[in-house]
Phi, psi and omega in degrees: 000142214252164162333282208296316183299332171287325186273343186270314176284323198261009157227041201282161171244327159209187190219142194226141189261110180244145165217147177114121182256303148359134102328293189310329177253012163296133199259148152188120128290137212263144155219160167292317194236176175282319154349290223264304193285299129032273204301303197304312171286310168341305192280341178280296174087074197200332162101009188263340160332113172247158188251141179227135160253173189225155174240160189296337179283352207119333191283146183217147173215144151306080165312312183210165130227173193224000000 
């Protein structure tokens, strides 16, 4: 994990579930935790989910996929 993807998790404000490479066909979701995005992919199940964390500033990094 690079600096910036560690500054991004430890200061997120919220992690968002994007699927979809398509713009026109893209999925995303807002969660409070990481937890919460986690579960949300979880349930899909397919490992193509990607989890971003977000910062109050704007800043986003990628963190996973599920």
């Amino acid at each position: 994990m690079t600096e910036h993807e560690r500054y991004c998790l430890r200061h997120a404000a919220q992690f968002i579930c994007v699927r979809g490479r398509n713009p026109k066909t893209r999925s995303r979701a807002s969660f409070a935790t990481r937890e919460a995005a986690q579960a949300h992919a979880n349930r899909i199940g397919d490992g193509r989910t990607m989890i971003y964390a977000v910062t109050d500033g704007g800043h986003s990094a990628h963190i996973e996929n599920r």
